[in-house]
N, CA, C and O atoms as a MOPAC input file, in Angstrom:
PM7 MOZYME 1SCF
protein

 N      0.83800 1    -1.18200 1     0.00000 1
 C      0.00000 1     0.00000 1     0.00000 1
 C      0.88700 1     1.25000 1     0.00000 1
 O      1.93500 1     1.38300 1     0.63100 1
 N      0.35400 1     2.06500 1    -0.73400 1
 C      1.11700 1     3.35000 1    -1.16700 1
 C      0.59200 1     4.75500 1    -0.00500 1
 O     -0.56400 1     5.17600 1    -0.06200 1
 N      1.42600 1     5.23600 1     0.80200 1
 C      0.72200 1     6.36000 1     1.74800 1
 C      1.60500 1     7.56100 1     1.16200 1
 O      2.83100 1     7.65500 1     1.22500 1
 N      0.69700 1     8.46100 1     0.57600 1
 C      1.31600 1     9.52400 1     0.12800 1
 C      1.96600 1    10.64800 1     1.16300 1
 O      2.97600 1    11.33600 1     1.01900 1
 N      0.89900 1    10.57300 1     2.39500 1
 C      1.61400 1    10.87800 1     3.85600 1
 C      3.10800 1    10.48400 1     4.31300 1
 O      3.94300 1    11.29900 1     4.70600 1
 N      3.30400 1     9.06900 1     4.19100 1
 C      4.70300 1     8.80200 1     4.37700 1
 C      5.31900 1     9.25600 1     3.22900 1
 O      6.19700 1    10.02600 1     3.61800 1
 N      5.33500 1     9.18400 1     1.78700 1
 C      6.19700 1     9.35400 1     0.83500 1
 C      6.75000 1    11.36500 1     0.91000 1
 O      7.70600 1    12.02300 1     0.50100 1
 N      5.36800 1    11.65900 1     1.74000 1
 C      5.91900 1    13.25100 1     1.99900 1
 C      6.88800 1    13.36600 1     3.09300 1
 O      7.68000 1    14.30200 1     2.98300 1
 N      7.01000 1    12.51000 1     4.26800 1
 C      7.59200 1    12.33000 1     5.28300 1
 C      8.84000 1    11.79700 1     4.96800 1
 O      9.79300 1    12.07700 1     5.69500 1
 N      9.01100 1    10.94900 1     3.83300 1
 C     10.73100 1    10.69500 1     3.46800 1
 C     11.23400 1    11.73000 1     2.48300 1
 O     12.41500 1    11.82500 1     2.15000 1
 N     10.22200 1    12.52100 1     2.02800 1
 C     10.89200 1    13.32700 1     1.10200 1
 C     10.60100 1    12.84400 1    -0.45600 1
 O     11.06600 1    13.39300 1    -1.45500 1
 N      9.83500 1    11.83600 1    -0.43600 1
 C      9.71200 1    11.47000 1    -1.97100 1
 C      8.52100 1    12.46700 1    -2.66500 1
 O      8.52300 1    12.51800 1    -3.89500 1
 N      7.55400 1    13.22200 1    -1.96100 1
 C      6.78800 1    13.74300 1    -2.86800 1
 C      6.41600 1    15.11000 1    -2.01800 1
 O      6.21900 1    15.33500 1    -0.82400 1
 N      6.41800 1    15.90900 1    -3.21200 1
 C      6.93000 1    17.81100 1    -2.59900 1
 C      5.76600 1    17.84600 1    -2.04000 1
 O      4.89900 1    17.02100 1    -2.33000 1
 N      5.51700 1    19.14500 1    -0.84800 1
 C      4.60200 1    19.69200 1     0.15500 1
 C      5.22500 1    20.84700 1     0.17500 1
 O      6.19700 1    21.22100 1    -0.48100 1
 N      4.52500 1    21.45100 1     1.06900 1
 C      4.96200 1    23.09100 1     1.57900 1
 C      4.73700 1    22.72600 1     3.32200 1
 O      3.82500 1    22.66500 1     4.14700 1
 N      6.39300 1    22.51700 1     3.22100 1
 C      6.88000 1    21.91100 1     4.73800 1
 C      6.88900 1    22.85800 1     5.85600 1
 O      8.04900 1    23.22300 1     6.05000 1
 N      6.16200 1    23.33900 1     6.57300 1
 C      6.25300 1    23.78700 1     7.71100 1
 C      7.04800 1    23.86100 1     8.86100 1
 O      7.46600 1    24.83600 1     9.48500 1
 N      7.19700 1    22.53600 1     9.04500 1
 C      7.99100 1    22.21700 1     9.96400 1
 C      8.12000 1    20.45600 1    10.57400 1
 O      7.06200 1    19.83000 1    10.62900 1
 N      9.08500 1    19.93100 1    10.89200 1
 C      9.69900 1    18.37500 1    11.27600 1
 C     10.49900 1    18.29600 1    12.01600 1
 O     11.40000 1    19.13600 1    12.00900 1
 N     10.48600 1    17.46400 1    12.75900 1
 C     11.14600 1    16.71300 1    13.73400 1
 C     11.91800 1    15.10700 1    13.24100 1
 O     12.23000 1    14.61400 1    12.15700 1
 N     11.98200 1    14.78700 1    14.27600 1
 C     12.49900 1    13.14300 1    13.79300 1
 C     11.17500 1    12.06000 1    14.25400 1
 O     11.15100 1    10.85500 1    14.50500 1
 N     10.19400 1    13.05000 1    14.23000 1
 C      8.99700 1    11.95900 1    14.52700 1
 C      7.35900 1    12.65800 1    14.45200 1
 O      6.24200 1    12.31500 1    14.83900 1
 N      7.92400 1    13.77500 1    13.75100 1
 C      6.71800 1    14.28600 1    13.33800 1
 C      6.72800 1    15.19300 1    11.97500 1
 O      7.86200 1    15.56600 1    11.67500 1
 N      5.68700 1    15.62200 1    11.09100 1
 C      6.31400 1    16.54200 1    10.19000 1
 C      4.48100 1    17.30200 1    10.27700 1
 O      3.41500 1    16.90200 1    10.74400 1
 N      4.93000 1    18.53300 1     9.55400 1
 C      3.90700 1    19.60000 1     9.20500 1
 C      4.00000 1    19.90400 1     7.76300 1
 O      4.97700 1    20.02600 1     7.02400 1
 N      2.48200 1    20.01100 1     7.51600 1
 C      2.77100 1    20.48500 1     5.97600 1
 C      1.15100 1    20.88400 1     5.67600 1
 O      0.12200 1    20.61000 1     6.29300 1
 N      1.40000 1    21.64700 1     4.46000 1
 C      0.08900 1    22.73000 1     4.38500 1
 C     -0.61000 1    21.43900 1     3.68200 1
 O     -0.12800 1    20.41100 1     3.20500 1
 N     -2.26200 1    22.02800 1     3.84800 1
 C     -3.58100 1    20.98800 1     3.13900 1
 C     -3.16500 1    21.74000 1     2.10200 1
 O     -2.66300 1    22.86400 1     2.08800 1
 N     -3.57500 1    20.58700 1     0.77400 1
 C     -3.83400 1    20.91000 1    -0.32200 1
 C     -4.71500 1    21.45400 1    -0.74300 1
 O     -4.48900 1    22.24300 1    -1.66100 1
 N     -5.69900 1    21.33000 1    -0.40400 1
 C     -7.53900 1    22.04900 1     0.24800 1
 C     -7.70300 1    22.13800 1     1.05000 1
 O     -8.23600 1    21.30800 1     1.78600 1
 N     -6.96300 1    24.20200 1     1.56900 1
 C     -7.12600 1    24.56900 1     2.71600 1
 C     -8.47600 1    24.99200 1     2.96800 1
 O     -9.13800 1    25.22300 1     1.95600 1
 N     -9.14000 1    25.17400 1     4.27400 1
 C    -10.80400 1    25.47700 1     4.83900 1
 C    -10.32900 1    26.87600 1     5.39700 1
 O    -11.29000 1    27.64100 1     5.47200 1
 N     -9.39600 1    27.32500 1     5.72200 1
 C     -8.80400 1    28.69900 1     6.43400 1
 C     -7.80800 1    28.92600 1     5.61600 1
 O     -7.46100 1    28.38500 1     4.56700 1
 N     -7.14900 1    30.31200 1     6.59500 1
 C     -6.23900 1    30.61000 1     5.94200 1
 C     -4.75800 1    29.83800 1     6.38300 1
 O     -3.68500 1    29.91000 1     5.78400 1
 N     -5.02900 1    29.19900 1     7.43800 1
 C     -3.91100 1    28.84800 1     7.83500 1
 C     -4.63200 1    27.09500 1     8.02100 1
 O     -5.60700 1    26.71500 1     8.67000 1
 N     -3.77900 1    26.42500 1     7.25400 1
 C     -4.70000 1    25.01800 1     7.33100 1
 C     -3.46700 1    24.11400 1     7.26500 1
 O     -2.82200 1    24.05900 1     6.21800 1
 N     -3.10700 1    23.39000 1     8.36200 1
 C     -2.03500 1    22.67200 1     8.29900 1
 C     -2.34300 1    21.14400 1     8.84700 1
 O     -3.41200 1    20.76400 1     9.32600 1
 N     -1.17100 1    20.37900 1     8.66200 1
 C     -1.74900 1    19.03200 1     8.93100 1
 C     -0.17500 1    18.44200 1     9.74500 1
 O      0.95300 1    18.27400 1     9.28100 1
 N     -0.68300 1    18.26900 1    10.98200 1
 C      0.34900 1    17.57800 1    11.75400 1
 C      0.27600 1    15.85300 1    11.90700 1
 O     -0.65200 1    15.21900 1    12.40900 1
 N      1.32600 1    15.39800 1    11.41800 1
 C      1.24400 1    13.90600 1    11.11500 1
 C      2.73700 1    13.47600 1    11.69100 1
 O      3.82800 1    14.03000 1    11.55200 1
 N      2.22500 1    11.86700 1    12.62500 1
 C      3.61000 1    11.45400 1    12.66600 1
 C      4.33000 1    10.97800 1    11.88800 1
 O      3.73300 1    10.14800 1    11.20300 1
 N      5.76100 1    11.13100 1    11.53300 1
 C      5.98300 1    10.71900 1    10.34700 1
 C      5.97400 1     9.29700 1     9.96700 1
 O      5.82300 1     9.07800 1     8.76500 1
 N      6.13600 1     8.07200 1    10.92300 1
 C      5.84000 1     6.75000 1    10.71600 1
 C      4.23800 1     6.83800 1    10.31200 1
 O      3.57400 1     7.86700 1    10.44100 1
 N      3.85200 1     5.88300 1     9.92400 1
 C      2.49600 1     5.28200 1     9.12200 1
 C      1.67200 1     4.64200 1    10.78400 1
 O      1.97200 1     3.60300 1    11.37200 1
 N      0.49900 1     5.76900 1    11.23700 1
 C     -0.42000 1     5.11100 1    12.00500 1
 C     -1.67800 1     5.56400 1    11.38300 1
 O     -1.74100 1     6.62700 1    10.76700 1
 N     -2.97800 1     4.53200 1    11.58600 1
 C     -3.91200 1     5.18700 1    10.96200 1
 C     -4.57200 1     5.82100 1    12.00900 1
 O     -4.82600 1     7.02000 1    11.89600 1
 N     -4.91200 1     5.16700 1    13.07500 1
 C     -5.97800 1     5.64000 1    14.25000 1
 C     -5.24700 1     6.01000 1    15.25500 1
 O     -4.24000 1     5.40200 1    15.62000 1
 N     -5.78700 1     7.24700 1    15.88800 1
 C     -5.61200 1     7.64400 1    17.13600 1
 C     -5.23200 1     6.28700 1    18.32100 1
 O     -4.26100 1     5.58300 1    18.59600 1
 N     -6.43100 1     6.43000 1    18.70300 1
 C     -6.74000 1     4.88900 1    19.52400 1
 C     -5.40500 1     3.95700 1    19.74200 1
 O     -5.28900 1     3.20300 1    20.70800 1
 N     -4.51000 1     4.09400 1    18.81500 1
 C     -3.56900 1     2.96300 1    18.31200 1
 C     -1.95500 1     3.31300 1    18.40000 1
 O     -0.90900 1     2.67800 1    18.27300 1
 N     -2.32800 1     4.65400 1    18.68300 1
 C     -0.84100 1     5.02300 1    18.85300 1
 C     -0.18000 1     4.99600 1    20.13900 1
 O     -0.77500 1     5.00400 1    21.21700 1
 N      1.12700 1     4.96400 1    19.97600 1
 C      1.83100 1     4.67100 1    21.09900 1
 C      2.21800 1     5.75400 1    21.93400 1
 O      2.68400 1     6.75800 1    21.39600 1
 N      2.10700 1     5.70500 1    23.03300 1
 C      1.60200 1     7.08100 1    24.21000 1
 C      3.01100 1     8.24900 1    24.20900 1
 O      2.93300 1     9.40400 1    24.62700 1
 N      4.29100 1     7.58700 1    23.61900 1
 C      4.89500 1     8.64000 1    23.31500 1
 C      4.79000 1     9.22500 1    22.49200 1
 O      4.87400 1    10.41500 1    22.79400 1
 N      4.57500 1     8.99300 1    21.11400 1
 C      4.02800 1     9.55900 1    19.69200 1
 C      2.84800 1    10.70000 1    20.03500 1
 O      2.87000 1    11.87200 1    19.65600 1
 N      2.03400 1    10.19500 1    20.67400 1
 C      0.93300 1    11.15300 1    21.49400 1
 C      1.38400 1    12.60800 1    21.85900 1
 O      1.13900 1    13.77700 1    21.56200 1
 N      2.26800 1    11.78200 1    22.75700 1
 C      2.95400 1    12.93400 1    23.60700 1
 C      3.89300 1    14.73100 1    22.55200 1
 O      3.91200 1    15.95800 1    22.64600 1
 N      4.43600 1    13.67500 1    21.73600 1
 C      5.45900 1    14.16300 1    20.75200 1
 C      4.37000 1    15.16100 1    19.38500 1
 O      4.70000 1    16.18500 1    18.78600 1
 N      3.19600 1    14.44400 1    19.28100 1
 C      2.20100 1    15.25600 1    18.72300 1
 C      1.39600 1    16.49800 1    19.28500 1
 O      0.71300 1    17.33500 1    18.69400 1
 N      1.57500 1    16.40400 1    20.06900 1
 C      1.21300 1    17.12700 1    21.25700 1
 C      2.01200 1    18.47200 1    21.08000 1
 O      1.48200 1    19.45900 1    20.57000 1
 N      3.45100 1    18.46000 1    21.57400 1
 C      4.56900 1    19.25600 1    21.59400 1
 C      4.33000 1    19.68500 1    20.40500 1
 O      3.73600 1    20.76400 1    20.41300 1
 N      4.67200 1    19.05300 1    18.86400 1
 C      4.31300 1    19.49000 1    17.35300 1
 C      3.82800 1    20.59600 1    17.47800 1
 O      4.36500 1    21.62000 1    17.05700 1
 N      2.21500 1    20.52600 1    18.36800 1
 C      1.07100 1    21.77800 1    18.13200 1
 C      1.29900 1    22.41700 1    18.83500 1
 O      0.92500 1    23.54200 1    18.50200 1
 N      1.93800 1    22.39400 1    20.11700 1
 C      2.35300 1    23.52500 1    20.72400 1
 C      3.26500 1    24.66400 1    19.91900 1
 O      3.15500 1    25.89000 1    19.95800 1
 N      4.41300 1    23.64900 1    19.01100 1
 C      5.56600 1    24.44100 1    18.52500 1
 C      5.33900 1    25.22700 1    17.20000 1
 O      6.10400 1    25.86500 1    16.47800 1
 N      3.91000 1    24.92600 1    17.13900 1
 C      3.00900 1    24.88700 1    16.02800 1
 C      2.46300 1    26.76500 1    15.87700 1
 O      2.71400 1    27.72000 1    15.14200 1
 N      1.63800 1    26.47700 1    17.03400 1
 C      0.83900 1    27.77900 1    17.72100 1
 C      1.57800 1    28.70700 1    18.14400 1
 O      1.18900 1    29.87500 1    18.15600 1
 N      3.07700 1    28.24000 1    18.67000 1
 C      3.73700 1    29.42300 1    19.24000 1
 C      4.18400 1    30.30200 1    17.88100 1
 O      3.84900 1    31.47900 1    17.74800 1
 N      4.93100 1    29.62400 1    16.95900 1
 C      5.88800 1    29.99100 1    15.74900 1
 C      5.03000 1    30.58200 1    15.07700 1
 O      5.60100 1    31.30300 1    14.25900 1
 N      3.33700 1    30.68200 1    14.95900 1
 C      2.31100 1    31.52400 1    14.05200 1
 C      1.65000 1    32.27800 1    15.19600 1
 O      0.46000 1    32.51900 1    14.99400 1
 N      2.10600 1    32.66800 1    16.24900 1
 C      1.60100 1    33.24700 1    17.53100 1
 C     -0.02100 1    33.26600 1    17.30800 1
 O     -0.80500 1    34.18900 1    17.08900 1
 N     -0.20900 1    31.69000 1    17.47300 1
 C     -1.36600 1    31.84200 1    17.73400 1
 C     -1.97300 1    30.86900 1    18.80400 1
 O     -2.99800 1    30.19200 1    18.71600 1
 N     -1.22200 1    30.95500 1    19.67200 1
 C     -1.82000 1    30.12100 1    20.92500 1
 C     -3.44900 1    30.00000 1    21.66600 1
 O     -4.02200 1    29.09900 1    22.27700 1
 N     -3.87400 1    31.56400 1    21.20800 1
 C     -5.40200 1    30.95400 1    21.65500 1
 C     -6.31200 1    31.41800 1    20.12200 1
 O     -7.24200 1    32.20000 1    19.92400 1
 N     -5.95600 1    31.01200 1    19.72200 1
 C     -6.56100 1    31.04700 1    18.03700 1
 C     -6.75700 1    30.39500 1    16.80600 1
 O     -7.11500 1    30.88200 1    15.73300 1
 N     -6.44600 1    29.09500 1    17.12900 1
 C     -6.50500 1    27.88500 1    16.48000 1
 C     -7.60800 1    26.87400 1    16.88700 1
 O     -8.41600 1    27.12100 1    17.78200 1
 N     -7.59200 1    25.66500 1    16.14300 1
 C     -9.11900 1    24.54700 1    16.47500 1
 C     -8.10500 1    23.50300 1    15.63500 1
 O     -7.39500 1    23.94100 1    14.73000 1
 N     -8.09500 1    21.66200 1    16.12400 1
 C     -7.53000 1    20.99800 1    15.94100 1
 C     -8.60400 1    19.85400 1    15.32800 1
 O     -9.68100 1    19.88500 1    15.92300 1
 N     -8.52300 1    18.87300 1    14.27700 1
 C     -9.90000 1    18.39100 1    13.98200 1
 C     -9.01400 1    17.09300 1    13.68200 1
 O     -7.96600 1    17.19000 1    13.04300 1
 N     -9.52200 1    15.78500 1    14.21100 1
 C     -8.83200 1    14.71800 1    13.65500 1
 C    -10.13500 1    14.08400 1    13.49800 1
 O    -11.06400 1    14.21900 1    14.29500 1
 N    -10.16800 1    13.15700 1    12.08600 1
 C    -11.27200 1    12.31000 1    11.37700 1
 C    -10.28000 1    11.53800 1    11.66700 1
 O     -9.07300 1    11.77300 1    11.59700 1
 N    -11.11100 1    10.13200 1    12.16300 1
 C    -10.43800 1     8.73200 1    12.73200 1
 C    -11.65100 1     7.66800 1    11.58700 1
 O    -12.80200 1     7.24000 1    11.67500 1
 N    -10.84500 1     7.64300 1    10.86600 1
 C    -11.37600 1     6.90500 1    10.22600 1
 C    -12.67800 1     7.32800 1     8.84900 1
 O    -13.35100 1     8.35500 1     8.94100 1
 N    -12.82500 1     6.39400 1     7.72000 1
 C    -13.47400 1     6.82100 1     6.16000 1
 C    -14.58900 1     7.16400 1     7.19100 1
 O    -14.93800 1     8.33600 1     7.05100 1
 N    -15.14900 1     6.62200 1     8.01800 1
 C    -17.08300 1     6.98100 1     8.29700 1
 C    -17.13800 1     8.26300 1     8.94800 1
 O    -18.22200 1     8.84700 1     8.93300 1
 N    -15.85600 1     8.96100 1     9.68800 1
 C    -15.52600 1    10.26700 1    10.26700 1
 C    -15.18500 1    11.03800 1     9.32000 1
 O    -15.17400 1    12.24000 1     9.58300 1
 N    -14.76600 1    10.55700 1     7.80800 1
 C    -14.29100 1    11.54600 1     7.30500 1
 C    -13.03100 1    11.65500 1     6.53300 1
 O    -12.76900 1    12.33500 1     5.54100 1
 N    -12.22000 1    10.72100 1     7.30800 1
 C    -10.70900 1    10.62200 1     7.06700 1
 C    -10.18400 1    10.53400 1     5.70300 1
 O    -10.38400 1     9.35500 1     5.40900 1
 N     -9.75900 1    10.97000 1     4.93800 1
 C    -10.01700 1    10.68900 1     3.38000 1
 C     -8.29600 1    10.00000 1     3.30300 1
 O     -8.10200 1     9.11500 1     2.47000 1
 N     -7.38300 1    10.35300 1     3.99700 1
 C     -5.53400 1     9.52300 1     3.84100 1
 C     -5.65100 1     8.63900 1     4.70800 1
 O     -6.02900 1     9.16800 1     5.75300 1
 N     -5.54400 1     7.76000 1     4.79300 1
 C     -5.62100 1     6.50300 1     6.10300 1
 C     -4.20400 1     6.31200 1     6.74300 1
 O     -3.75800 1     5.17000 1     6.84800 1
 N     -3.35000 1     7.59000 1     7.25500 1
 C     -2.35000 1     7.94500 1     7.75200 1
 C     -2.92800 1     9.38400 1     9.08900 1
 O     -3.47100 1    10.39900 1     8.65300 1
 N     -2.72500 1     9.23000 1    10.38900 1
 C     -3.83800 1     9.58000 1    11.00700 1
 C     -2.96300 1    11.15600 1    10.92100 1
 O     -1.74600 1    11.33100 1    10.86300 1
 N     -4.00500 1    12.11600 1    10.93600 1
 C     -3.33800 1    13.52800 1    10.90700 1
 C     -4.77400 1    14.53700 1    11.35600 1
 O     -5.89700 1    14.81100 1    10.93500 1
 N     -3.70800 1    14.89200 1    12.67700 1
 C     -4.66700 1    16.76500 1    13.05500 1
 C     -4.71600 1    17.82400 1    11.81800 1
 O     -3.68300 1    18.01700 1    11.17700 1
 N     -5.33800 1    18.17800 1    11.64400 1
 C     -6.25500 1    19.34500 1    10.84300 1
 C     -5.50900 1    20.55700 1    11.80900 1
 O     -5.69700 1    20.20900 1    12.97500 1
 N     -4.86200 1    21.63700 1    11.78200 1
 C     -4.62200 1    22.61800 1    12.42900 1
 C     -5.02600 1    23.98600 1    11.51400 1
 O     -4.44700 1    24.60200 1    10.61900 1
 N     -6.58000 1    24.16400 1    12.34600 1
 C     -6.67900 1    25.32800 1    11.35700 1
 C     -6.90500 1    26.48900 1    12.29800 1
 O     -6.77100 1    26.42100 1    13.52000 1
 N     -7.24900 1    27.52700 1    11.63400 1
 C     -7.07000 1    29.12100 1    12.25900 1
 C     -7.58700 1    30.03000 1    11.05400 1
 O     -7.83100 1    29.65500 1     9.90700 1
 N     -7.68000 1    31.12700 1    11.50800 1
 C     -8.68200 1    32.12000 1    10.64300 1
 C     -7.82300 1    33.68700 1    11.08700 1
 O     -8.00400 1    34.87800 1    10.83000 1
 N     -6.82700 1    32.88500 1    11.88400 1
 C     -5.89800 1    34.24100 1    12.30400 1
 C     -4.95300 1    34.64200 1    11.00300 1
 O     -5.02300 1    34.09000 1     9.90500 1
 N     -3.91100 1    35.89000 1    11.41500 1
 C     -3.49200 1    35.94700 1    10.28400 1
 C     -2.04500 1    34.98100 1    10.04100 1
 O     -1.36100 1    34.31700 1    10.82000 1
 N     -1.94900 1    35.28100 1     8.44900 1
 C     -0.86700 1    34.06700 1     7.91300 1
 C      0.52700 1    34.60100 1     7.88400 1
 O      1.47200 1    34.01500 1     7.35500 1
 N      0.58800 1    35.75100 1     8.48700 1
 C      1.77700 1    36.89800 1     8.53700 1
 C      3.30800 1    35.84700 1     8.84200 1
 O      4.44200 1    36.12000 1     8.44600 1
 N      2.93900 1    34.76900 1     9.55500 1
 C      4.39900 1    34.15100 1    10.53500 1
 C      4.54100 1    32.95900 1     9.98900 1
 O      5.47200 1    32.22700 1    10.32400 1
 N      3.39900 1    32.51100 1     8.83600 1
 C      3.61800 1    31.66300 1     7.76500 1
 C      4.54300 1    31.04100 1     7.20900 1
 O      4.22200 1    31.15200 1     6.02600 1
 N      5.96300 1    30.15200 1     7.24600 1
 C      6.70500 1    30.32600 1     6.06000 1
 C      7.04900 1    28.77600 1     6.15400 1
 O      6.90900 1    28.10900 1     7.17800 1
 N      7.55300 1    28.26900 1     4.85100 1
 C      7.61800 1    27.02300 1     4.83600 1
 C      9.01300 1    26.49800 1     4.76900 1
 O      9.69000 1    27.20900 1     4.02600 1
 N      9.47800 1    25.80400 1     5.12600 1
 C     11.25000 1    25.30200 1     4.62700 1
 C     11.73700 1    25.35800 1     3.34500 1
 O     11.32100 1    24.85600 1     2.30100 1
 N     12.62300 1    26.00500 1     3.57700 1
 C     13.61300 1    26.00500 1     2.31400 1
 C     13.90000 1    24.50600 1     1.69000 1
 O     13.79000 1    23.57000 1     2.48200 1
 N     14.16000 1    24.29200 1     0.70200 1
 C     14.77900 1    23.27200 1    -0.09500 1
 C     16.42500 1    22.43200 1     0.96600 1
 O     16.86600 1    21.29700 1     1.15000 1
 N     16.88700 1    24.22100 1     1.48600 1
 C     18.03100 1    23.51000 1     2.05400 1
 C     18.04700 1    23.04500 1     3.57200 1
 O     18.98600 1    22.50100 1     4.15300 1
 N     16.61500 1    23.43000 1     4.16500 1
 C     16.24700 1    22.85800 1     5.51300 1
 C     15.73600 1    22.01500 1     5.53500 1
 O     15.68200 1    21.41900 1     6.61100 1
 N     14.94100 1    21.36800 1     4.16500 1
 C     14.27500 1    19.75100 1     4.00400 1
 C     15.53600 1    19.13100 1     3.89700 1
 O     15.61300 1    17.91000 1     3.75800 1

């Protein structure tokens, strides 16, 4: 099975990278709902919440913190995870929705030479 989520997470297929770790990555929706519409995913392949392992949790967690601070928008964001096709989920690679309606001013995505 082909996860276009992971193939963005090794680098095989371009995004507008936000920001990564060694166990998480950010990258803009392709069909954003706001102006600021991002998608925090771990970078290994999990589909469901439910299923992940309580440090990954943890480490997703931190992501959105480092998330909200760097677009100073700590009380101005809404986080949406579809767990699954009957919720919604349309990538079967599990990923928060980080959206906001604040402004996109602190926006910027990685350079070529920071991926």
């Amino acid at each position: 099975m082909t996860c276009i989520f992971c193939e963005i997470a090794r680098g095989e297929k371009p995004a507008k990278i936000f920001y990564k770790d060694d166990a998480t990555i950010v990258f803009a929706d392709i069909n954003p709902k706001a102006p600021i519409h991002l998608l925090v995913c771990p970078r290994e392949h999990h589909e469901r919440i439910y299923k992940l392992p309580a440090d990954l949790v943890l480490r997703l967690t931190k992501t959105i913190g480092i998330i909200a601070e760097k677009l100073q928008l700590e009380d101005n964001f809404r986080l949406q995870l579809n767990n699954g096709a009957r919720a919604g989920q349309i990538i079967d690679h599990l990923h928060f929705h980080f959206i906001s309606r604040g402004s996109d001013e602190h926006l910027e995505y990685l350079t070529e030479e920071q991926l």
